[in-house]
PLY file of the C-alpha trace (Angstrom):
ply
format ascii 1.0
element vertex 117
property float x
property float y
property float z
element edge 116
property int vertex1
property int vertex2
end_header
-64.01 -7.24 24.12
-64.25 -5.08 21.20
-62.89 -0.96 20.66
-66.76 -0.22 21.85
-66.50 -1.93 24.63
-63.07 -1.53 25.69
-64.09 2.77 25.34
-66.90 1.79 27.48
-65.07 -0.08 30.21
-62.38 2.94 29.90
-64.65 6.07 31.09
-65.90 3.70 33.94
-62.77 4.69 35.33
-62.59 7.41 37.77
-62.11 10.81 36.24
-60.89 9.21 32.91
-61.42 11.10 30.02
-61.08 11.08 26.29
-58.39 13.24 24.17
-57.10 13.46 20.83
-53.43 14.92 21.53
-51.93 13.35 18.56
-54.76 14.32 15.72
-57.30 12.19 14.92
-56.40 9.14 16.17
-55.29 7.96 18.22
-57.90 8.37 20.97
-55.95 8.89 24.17
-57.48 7.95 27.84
-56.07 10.18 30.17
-56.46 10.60 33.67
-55.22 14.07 35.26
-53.29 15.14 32.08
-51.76 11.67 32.01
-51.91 9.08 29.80
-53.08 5.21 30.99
-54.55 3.91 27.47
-54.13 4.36 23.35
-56.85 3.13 21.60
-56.51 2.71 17.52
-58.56 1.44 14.83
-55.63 1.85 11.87
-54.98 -2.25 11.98
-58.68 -2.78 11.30
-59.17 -4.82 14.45
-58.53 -2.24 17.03
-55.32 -1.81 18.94
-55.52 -0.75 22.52
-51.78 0.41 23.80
-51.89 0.12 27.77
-48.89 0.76 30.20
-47.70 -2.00 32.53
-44.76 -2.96 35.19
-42.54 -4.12 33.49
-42.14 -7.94 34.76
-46.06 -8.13 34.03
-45.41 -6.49 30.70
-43.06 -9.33 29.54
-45.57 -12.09 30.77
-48.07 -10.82 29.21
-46.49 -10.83 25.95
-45.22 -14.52 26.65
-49.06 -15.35 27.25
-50.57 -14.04 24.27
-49.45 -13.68 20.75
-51.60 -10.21 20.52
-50.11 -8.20 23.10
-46.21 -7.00 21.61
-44.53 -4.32 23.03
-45.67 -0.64 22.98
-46.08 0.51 19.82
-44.33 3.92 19.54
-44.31 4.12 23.30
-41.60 3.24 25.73
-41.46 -0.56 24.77
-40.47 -1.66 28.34
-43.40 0.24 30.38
-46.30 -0.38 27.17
-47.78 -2.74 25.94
-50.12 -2.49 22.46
-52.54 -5.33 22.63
-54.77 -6.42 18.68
-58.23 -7.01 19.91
-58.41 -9.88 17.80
-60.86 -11.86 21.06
-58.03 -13.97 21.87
-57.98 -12.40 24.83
-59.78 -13.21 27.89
-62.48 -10.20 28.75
-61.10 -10.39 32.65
-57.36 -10.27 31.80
-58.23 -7.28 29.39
-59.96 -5.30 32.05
-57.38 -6.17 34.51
-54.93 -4.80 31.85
-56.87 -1.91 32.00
-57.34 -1.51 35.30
-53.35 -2.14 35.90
-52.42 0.58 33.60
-55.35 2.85 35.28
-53.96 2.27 38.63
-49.81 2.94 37.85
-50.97 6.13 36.49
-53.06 7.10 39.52
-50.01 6.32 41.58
-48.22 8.76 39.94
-51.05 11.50 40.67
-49.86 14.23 42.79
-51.50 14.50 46.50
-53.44 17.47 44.94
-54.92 15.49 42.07
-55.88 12.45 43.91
-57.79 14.47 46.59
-59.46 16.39 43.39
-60.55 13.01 41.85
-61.80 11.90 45.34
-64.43 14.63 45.04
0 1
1 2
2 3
3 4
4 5
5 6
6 7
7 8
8 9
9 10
10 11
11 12
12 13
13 14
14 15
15 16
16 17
17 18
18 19
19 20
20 21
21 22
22 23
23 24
24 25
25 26
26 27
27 28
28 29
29 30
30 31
31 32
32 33
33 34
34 35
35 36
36 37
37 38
38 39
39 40
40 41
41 42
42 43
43 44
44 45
45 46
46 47
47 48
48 49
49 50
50 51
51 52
52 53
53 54
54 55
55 56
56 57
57 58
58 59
59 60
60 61
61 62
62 63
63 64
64 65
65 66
66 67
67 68
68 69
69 70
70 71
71 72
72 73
73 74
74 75
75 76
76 77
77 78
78 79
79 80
80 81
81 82
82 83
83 84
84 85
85 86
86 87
87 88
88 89
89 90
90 91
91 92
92 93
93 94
94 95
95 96
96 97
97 98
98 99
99 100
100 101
101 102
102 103
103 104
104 105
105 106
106 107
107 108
108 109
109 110
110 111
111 112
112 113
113 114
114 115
115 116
């Protein structure tokens, strides 16, 4: 997947929206307030930060040279993956979906019944 499509596959997700909290880049996916993804285009290839359990977080580093810890971000709960395509599409969007789904956890009763709507 590339930064167009990995946008794309990001506002699929329920309520998720796009902000700019830290200036002009980079461009934050939130959900409720909250953040679930970074996505960058400063290393030229695209960097896409995404949180993670941690246990999950380690393998995934182990699996792929692209994915490092968090860059700037709590390096134990992030992960900052270089879309470089040697990535599998499904294990990105599962990455994706992973990080969507901690943060929705972490939605107050309130919020989930608002996104439900």
């Amino acid at each position: 997947m590339d930064i167009k499509e990995v946008l794309k596959y990001c506002l699929l997700q329920k309520g998720s929206y796009e902000d700019y909290p830290f200036g002009p880049e980079p461009l934050v996916m939130k959900i409720c307030n909250k953040m679930y993804a970074l996505i960058s285009m400063s290393s030229g290839k695209g960097t896409l930060s995404l949180k993670c359990d941690p246990f999950l977080a380690q393998s995934f580093r182990q699996k792929y040279a692209s994915v490092t810890p968090g860059y700037h971000l709590n390096k134990q709960h992030w992960n900052s993956i270089i879309l470089d395509d040697t990535i599998l599409d499904e294990d990105l969007k599962w990455m994706i979906d992973h990080s969507y789904g901690l943060v929705f956890k972490s939605l107050t009763k309130k919020e989930k019944v608002a996104l439900a709507k």
